[in-house]
VOMI-843439 format. One record per residue (C-alpha): residue number from 0; residue in three letters; y, x, z. Coordinates in pm, 1 decimal. Layout:
<recs>
+-----+------+----------+----------+----------+
! seq ! type !    north !     east !       up !
+-----+------+----------+----------+----------+
! NUM !  ALA !        Y !        X !        Z !
...
+-----+------+----------+----------+----------+
</recs>
This chain:
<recs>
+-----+------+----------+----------+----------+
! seq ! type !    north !     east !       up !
+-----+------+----------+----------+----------+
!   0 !  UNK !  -4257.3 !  -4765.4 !   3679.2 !
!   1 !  UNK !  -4029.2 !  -4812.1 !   3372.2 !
!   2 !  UNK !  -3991.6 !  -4565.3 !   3127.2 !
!   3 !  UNK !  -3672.2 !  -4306.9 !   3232.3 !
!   4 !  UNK !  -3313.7 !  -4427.3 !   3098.7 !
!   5 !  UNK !  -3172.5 !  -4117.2 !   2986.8 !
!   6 !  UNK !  -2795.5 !  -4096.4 !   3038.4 !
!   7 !  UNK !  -2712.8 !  -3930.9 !   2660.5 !
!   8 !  UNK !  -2853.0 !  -4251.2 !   2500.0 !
!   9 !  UNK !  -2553.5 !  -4508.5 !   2441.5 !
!  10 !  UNK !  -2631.2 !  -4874.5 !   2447.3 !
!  11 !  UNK !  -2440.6 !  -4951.4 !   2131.8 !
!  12 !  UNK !  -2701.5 !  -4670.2 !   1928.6 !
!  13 !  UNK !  -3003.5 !  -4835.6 !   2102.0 !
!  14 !  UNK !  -2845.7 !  -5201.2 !   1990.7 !
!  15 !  UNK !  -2782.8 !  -5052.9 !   1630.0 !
!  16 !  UNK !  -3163.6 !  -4900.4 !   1579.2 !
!  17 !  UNK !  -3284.9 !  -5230.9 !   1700.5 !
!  18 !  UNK !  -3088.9 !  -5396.5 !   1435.5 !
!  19 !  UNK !  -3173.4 !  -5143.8 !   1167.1 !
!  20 !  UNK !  -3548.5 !  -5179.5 !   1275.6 !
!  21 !  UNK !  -3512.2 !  -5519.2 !   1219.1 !
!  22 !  UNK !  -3356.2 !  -5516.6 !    912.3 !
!  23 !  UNK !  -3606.3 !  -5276.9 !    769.9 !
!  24 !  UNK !  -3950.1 !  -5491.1 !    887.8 !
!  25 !  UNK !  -3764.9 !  -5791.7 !    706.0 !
!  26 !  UNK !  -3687.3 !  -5563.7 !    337.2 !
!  27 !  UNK !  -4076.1 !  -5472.9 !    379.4 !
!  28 !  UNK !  -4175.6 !  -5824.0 !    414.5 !
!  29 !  UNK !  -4246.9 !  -5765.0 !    765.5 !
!  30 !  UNK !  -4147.4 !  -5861.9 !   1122.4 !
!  31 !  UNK !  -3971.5 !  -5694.7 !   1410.0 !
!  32 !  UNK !  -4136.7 !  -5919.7 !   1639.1 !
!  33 !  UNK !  -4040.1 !  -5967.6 !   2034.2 !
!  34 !  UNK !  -4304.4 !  -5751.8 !   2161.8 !
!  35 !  UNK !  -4259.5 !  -5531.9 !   1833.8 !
!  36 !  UNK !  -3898.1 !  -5479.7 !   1939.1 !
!  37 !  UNK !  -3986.6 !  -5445.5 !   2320.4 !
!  38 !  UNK !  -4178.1 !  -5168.5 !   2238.5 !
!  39 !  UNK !  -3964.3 !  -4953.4 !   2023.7 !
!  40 !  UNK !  -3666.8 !  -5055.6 !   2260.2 !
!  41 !  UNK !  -3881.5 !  -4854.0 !   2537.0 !
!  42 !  UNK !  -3899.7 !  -4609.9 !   2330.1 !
!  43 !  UNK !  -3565.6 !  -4550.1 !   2268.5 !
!  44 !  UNK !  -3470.3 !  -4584.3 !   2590.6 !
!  45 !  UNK !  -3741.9 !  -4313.1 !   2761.5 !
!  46 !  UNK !  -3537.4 !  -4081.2 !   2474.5 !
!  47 !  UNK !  -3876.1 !  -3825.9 !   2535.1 !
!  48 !  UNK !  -4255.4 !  -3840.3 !   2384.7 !
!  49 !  UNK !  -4390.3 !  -4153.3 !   2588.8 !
!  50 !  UNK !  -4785.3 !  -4241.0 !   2671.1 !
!  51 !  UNK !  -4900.9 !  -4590.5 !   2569.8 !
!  52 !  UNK !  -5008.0 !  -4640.6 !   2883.8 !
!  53 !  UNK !  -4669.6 !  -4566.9 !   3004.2 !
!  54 !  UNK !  -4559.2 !  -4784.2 !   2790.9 !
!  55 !  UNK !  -4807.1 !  -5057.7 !   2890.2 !
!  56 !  UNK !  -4700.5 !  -4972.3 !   3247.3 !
!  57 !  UNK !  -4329.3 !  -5079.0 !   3172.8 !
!  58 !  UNK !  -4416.9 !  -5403.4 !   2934.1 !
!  59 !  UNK !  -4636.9 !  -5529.1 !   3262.3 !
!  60 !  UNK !  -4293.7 !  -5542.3 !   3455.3 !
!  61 !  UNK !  -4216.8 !  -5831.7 !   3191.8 !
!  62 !  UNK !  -4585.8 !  -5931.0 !   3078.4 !
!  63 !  UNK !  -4827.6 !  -5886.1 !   3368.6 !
!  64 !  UNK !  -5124.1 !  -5953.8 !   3129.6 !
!  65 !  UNK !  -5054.3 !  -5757.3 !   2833.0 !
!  66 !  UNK !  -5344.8 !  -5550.2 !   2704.8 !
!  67 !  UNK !  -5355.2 !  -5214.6 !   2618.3 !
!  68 !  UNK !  -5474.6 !  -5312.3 !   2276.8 !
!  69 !  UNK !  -5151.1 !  -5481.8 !   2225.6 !
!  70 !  UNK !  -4963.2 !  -5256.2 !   2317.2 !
!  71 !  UNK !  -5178.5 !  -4989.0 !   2083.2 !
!  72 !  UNK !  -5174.2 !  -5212.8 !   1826.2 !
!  73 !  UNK !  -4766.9 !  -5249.0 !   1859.5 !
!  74 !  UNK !  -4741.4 !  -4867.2 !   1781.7 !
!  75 !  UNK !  -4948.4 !  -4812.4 !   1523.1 !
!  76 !  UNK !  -4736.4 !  -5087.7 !   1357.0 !
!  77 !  UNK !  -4411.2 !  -4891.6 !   1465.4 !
!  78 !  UNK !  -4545.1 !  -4552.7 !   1295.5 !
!  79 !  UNK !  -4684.9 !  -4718.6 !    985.9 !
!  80 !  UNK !  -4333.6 !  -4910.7 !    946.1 !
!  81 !  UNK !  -4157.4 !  -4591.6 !   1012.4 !
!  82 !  UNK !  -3974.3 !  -4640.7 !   1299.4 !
!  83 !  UNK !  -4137.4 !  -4421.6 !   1563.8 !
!  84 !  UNK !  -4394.7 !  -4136.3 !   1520.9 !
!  85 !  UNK !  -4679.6 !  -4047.1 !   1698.7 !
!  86 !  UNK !  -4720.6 !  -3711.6 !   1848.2 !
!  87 !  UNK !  -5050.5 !  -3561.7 !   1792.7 !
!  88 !  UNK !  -5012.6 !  -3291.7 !   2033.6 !
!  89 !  UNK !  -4929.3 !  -3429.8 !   2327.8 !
!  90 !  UNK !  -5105.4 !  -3839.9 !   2260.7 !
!  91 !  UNK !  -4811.6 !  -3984.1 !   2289.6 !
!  92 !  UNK !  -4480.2 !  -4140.4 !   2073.4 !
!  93 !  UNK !  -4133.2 !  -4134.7 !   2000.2 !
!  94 !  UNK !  -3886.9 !  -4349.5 !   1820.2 !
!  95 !  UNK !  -3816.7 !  -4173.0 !   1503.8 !
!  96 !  UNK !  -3437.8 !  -4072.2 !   1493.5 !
!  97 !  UNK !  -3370.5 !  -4191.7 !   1096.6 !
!  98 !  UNK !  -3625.0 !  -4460.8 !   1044.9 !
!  99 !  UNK !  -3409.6 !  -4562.0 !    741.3 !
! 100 !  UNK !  -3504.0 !  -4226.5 !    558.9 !
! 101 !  UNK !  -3902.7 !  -4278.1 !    432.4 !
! 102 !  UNK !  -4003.8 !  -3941.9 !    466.8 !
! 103 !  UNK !  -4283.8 !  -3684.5 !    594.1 !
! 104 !  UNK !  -4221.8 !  -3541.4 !    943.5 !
! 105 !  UNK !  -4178.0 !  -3176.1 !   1099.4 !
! 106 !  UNK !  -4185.5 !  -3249.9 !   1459.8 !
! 107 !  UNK !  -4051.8 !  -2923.7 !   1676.2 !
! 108 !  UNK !  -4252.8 !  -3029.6 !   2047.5 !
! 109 !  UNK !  -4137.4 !  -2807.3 !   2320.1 !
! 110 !  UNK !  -4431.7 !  -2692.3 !   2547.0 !
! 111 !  UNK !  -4270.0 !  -2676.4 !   2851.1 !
! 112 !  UNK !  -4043.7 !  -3023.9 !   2865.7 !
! 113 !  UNK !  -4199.8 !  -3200.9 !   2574.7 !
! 114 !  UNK !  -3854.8 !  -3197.7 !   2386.5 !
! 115 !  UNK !  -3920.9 !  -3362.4 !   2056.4 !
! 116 !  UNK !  -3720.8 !  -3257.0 !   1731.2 !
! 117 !  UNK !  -3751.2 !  -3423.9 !   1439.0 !
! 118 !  UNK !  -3620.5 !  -3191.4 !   1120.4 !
! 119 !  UNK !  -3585.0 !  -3373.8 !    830.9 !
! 120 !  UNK !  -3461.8 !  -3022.4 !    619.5 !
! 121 !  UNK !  -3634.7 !  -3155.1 !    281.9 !
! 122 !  UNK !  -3666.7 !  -2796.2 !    227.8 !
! 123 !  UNK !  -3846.6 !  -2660.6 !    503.7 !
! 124 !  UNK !  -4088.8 !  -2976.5 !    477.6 !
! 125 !  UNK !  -4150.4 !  -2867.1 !    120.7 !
! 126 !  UNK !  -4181.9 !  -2488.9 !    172.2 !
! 127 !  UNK !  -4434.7 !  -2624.2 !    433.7 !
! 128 !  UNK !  -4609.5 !  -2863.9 !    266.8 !
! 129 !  UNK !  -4631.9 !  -2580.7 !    -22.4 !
! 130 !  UNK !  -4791.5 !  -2337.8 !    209.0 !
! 131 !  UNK !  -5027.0 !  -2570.4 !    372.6 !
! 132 !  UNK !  -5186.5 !  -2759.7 !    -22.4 !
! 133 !  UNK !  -5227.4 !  -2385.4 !   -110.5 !
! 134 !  UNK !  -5523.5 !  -2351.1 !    133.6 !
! 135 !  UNK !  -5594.3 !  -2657.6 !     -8.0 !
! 136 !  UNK !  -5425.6 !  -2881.9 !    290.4 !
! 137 !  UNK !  -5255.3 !  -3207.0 !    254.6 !
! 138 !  UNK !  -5015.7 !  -3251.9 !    539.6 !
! 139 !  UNK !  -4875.5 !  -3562.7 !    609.8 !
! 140 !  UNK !  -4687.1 !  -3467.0 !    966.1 !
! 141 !  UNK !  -4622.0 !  -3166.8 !   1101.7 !
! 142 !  UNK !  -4598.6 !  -3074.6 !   1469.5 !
! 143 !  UNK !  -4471.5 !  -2754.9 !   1560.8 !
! 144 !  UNK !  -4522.5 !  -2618.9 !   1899.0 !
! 145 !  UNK !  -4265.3 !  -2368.3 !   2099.7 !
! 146 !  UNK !  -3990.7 !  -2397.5 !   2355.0 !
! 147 !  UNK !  -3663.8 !  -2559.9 !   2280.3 !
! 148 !  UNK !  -3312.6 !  -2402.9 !   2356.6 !
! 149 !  UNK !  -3273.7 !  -2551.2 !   2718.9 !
! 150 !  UNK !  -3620.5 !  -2392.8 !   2813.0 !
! 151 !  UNK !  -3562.0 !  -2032.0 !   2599.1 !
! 152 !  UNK !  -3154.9 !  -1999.2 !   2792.0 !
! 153 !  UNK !  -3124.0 !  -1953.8 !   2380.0 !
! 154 !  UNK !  -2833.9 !  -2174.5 !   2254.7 !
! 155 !  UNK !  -2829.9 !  -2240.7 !   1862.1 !
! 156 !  UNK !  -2593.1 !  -1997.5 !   1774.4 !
! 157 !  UNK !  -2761.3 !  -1676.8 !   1978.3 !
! 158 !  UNK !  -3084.9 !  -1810.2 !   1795.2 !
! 159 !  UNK !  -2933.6 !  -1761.8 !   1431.9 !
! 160 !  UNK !  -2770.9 !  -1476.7 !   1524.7 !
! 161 !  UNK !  -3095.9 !  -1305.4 !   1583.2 !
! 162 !  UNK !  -3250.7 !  -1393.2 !   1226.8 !
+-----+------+----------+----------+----------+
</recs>
């Protein structure tokens, strides 16, 4: 079964992140290859945390034969070039929302619909990454665990109203 088309995700900004993606493998001296670009198109389009074998499950629709090392192998590529990241906390990925900004991660993961946030508040990744290398922790992602505002009945507002 293929990955879940979410509604909210336009063609056009799925088309444009390809082409970004693409842009960025060649400035690095690398390639957004076919199954390279399958992959992180899946991502995109699932627009949630997805399983490699979820993942694998969709390429076979295309590719009966592909491997699950390929497809492994595919994503590790994707988070090492920076254009998805891979989700510690629940064994899955997602494709990162700036992947022209290098930068170290805070992912917000909601516990009840797997909502995935990425904040990239320079600050609060700092303030973080301050707290954590004074235990003597280097942090190179950060995965934060909670609910998100659909799950709470919280909307944004209510929520920094209450700080």
């Amino acid at each position: 079964m293929p990955p879940k088309k979410i509604a909210r995700i336009p063609e056009h900004f799925i088309t444009e992140r390809l082409a970004c993606a693409a842009r960025q493998c060649e400035e690095r001296g690398a390639q957004l290859t076919e199954l390279r670009r399958e992959v992180l198109e899946l991502l995109l389009r699932h627009g949630s945390p997805a399983k490699a074998y979820d993942l694998l499950e969709a390429m076979r629709a295309e590719h009966p034969r592909v491997a699950p090392t390929t497809v492994y192998r595919t994503l590790d590529f994707l988070v090492e070039a920076g254009l998805a990241h891979r989700i510690d906390a629940l064994n899955a990925f997602v494709a990162c929302n700036d992947a022209t900004h290098r930068h170290h991660t805070v992912l917000t993961i909601c516990a009840r619909c797997h909502r995935t946030e990425e904040i990239r508040d320079e600050k609060i990744h700092r303030s973080l990454r301050h707290g954590l290398q004074a235990t003597g922790f280097l942090a190179d992602s950060i995965e934060i665990k909670g609910l998100c505002p659909a799950c709470t009945g919280i909307s944004n507002e209510d929520a920094q109203s209450a700080i």
